[in-house]
N, C-alpha and C positions, 0 to 999 in steps of 0.2 A: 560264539567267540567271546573271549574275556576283556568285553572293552572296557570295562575299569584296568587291568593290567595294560590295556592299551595306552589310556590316555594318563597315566601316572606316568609313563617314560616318552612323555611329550614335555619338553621342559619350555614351554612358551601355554599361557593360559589357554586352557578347552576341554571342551566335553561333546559327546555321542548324543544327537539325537537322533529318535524315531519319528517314522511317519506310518502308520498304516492305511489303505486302499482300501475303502467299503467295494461291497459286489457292485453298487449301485453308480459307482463311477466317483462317488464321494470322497474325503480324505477326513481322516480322524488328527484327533490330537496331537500337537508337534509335543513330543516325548523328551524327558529329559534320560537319559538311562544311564550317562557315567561322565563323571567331571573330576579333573586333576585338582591338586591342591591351589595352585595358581586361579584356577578359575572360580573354587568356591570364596577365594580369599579375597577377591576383585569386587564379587555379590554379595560381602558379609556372611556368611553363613558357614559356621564350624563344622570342621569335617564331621565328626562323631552327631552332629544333627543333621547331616545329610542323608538322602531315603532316594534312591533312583527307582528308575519308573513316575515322578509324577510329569504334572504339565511342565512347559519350560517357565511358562509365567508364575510358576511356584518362586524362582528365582531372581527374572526380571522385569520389567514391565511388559504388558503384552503388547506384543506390535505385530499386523497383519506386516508390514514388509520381512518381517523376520522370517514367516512362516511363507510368504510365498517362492523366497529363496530357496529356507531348507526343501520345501518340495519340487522346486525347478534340481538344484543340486542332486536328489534323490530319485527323483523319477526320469527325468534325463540324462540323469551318470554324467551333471558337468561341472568343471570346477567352479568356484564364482569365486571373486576379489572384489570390494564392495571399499570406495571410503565417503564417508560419510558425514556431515556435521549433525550428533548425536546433541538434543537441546539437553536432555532430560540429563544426561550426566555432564552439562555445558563440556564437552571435550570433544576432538574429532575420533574417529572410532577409524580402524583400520581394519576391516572385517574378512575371513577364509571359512569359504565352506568347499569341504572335499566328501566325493562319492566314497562309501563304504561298500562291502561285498556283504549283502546280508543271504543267510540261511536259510530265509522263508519270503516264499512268491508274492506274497501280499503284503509286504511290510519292509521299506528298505532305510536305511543309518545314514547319516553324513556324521564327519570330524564339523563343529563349530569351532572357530578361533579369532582370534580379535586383538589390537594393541591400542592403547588410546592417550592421546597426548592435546593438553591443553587448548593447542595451535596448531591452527592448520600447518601442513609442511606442506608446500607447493610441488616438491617431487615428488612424492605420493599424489597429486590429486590431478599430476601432468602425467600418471601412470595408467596412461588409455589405451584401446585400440586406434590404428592409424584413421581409419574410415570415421572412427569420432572423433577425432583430434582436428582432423578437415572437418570437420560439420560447425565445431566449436570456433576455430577459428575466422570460418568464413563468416560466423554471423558476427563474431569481433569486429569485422571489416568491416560487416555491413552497417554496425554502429557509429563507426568513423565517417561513414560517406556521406555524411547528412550531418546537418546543424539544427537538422527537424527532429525534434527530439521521436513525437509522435510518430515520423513517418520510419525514424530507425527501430521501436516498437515492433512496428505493425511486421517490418519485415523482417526482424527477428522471428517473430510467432507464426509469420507466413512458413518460415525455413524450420521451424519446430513443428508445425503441423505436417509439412510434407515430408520430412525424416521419420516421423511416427508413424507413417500411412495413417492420420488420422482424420476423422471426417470432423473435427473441431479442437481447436486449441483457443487458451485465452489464457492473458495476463491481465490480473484486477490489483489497483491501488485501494488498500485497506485503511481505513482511518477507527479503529478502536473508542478513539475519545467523542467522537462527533458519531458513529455507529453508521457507516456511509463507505460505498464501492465504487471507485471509479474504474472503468474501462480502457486500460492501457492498449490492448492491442487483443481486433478479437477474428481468429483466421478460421473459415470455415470451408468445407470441400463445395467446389463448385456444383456438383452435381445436387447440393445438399438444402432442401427448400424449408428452413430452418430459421426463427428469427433471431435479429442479432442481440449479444448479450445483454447491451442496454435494457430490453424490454422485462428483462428478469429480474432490476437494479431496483425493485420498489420497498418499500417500508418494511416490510416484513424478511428480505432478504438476509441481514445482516443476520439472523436467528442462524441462518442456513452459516452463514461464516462463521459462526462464534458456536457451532457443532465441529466445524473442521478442524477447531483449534484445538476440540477436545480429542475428536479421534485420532489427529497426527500426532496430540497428546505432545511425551519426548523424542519421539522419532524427526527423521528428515523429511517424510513423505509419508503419502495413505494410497495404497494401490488396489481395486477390486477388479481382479483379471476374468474370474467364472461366476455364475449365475449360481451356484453353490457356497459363493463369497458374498454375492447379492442378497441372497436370502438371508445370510446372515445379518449383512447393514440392516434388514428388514426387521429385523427381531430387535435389536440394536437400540438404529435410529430410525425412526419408520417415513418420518418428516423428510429426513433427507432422501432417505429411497422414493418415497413417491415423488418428490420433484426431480431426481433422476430418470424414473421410469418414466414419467410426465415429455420428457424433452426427448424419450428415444434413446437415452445411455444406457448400454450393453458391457462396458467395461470403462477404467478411467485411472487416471495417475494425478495424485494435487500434491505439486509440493511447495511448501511456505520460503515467499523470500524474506528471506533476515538479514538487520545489520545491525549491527552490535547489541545483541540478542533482544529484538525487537521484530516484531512480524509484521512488515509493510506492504505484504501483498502475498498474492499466490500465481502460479503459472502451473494451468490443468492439461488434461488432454482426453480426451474423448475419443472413444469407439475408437480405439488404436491396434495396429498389428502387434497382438500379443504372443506370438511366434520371436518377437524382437525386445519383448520386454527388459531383455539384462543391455541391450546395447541404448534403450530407451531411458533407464534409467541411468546411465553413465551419462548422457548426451544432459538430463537435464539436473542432474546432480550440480553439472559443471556450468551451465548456463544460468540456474538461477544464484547461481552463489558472483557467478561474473555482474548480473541482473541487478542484484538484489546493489551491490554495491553502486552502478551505473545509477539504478534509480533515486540509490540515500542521495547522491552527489547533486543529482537534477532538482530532486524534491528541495538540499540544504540552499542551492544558487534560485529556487525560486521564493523562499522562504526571505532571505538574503534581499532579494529582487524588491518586493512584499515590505519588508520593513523600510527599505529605502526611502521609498514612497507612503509610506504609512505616517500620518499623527498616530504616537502611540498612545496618548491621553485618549483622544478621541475616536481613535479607529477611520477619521479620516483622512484623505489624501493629504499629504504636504507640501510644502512650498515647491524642494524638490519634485514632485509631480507636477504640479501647476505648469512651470520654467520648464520640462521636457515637452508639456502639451502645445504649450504658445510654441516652442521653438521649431518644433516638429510638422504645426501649421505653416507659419511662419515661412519653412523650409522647404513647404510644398508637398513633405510626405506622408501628412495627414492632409486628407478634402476637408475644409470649412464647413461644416453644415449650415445652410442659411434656414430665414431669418435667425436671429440668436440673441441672448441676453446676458448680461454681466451682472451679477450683483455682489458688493462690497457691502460686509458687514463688520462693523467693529462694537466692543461693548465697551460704555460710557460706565464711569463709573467704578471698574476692575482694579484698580491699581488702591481703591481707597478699601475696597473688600478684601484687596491681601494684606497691606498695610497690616488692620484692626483686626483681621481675624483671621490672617495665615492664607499661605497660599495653599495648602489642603482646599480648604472651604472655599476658595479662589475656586480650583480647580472643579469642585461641583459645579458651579454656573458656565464654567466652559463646556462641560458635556452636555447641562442641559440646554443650551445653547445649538448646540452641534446636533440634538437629538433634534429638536425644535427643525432647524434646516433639512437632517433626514427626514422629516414627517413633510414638509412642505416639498422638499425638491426632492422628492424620492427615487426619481427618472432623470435625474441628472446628474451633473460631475458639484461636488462639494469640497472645497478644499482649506485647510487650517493654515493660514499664509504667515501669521505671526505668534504670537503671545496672547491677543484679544481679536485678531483681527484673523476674517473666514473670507472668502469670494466663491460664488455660483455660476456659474456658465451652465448656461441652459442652449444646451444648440437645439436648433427645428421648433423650437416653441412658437407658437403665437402670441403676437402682440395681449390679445384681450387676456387670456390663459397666462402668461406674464404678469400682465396688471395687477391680475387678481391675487395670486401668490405673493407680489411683494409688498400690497395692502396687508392680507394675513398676515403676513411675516412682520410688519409694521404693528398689526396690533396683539401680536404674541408677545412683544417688546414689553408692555404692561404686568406682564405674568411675574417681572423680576423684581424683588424689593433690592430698592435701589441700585440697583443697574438695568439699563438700557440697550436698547440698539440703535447704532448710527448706520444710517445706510445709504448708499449713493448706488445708482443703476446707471445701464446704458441699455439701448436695445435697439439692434442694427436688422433690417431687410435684405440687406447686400451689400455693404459694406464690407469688404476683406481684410482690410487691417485689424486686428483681431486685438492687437497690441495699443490700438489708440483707442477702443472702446473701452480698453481693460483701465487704459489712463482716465479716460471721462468718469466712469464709474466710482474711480478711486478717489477723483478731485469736487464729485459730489458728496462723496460721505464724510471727506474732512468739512466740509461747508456745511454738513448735518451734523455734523459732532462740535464745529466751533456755535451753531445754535445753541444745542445742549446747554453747554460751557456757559455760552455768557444767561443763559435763563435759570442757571442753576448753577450760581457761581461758590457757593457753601460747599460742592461737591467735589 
């Protein structure tokens, strides 16, 4: 057949690939053999330097999902409709592959075809089967039902692994800048005597993430369905195939969650029915992209959360924190940890250090200060209450272990050219007003600070 005269009188972009069937059960080259004007025009490349017959990666990027299509499409005789958020050309792709009639018993054709627009369209990507559309929806639900964020995770990925028949699913938060995985939700089949993800999250891991970014490469996902495709990753990336092999995966699906083209995590699936693979991938096409967004939203309100309560000078807690922790005791919804100690620190001296030489240089003694407190109260709450002035709450400490700390702390004071620390404590056995220890502590350090003052009154 003249599939160049075919695909010339396609007036929407495409072209004919091939597939051929080794004797061995294998699969050769996804074949490029004939592409209309529209589609060379899409891939740059001028008609009169087109050559059909080679690979298809001659033209685009190579992508194992591309090719595990065209031969679902081909060797199954079925149609496929695919949308997809494509990184690699940032647009959404709208993708058609249809069964061709080929000529020869070992070697069969699909039509490829494809449209692609900036932005997502939502009726396109709400263009499912019914049976995923329910699958989709119910885990929406199940995101609503809970205020746990964790526990609307888990049972999202519980409902991804049991839609996949798969004997393991997992959602990981990815942090690029720190090189660090955390464990969103990790669902495994019961029957399955398998440890759980965490144990795999150690220092060297991140390697294995930052391989996945290259195979998924511009695609939306990395799929290796056969032991044929296995060997391949082998030849590949060999690192990742052996901690594959290592854990018992026999086949697997990772696709990257993005929000505004940023990769904050992945959601995988293991040893899955690969008989379901095209409704497998529509289910999580549509889930991490719902995902992916749910998550930005959690990660921006704890971030949000995080600054609230943060000194942003110093990286420690602030007054606002402080005021939520008394109030919170106070209110009965935190337990008071007994015995316990307050320490009020304030720095003598500060106001004449900005004055003379800028609060820049101001500001250095306040971290060193602050660092001072994290070296000393390492195990406890630290908090930046004003401009110069920090307070320590030390719950469950001991008296003697107390003492000792805010002697140190006393003579780290020394370490400043001219500045100081004022400090006043309190330290309670049993005591629950938490609020009138905090006052004692704070009416000893102005009584340490008015000493100062009048012993150093030039200052």
């Amino acid at each position: 057949m003249d599939y160049m005269d075919f695909v010339n009188k396609i007036n929407k972009i495409a072209c004919v690939v091939s597939i051929r069937k080794n004797a061995d059960g294998s699969y050769g080259e996804v074949i490029n053999e004939a592409a209309n004007r529209l589609y060379l025009e899409s891939v740059q490349v001028k008609a009169e330097d087109y050559v059909p017959g080679k690979p298809y990666y001659a033209f685009i990027p190579r992508e194992r999902n591309f090719e595990a299509m065209a031969r679902k499409c081909i060797f199954e005789q079925r149609q496929i409709h695919s949308y997809v958020d494509a990184a690699y050309y940032n647009a959404w792709m709208d993708l058609f592959w249809m069964p061709l009639i080929s000529d020869e018993e070992d070697k069969g054709y699909c039509l490829f075809s494809y449209e692609m627009n900036p932005k997502v369209e939502s009726e396109k990507m709400a263009d499912i089967p019914p049976h995923v559309a329910w699958q989709v929806i119910k885990m929406t639900i199940e995101l609503r039902e809970t205020t746990d964020f964790s526990a609307a995770m888990q049972a999202v990925i519980d409902g991804i692994r049991e839609y996949c028949g798969a004997k393991r699913a997992c959602l990981l938060l990815t942090d690029f800048h720190t090189r660090k995985c955390t464990v969103l939700g990790d669902s495994v089949n019961k029957d399955e005597d398998t440890p759980r993800m965490e144990t795999y999250l150690n220092d060297e891991f991140f390697r294995i993430v930052e391989l996945w970014t290259k195979m998924i490469a511009g695609s939306n996902c990395y799929i290796i369905q056969s032991e044929t495709e296995m060997e391949r990753l082998k030849e590949e990336e060999y690192e990742w195939y052996l901690s594959l092999k290592q854990s018992g995966v026999e086949n697997f699906v990772l696709y990257p969650l993005r929000y505004n083209e940023k990769t904050i995590g992945f959601a995988m699936v293991t040893n899955f029915d690969s008989s379901r693979i095209l409704d497998i991938k529509a289910i999580l096409e549509l889930t991490t992209f719902i995902l992916a967004s749910e998550i930005a939203n959690q990660l921006l309100v704890k971030e949000l959360k995080r600054i609230s309560i943060t000194d942003l000078l110093t990286g420690l807690l602030n007054r606002n924190a402080v005021n939520r922790r008394i109030e919170s005791i106070l209110n009965g919804e935190e337990i008071l940890v007994k015995p316990y100690g307050v320490v009020f620190v304030d720095m003598n001296g500060l106001k004449k250090i900005n004055d003379n030489k800028g609060h820049v240089f101001g500001d250095s003694f306040l971290v060193k200060a602050a660092n001072i407190l994290k070296n000393i109260f390492s195990d406890y709450e630290i908090y930046r209450i004003g401009g110069d002035e920090f307070v320590v709450l030390a719950f469950g400490i001991e008296k003697e272990e107390f003492d000792r700390k805010v002697e140190f702390l006393r003579s780290q004071s020394n370490e400043y050219e001219k500045v100081t620390f004022a400090i006043g404590t309190d330290y309670e056995m049993e005591n629950p007003d938490i609020a009138k220890a905090m006052r004692l502590a704070d009416e000893r350090m102005y009584k340490d600070k008015e000493k100062y003052y009048q012993n150093n009154s030039a200052s």
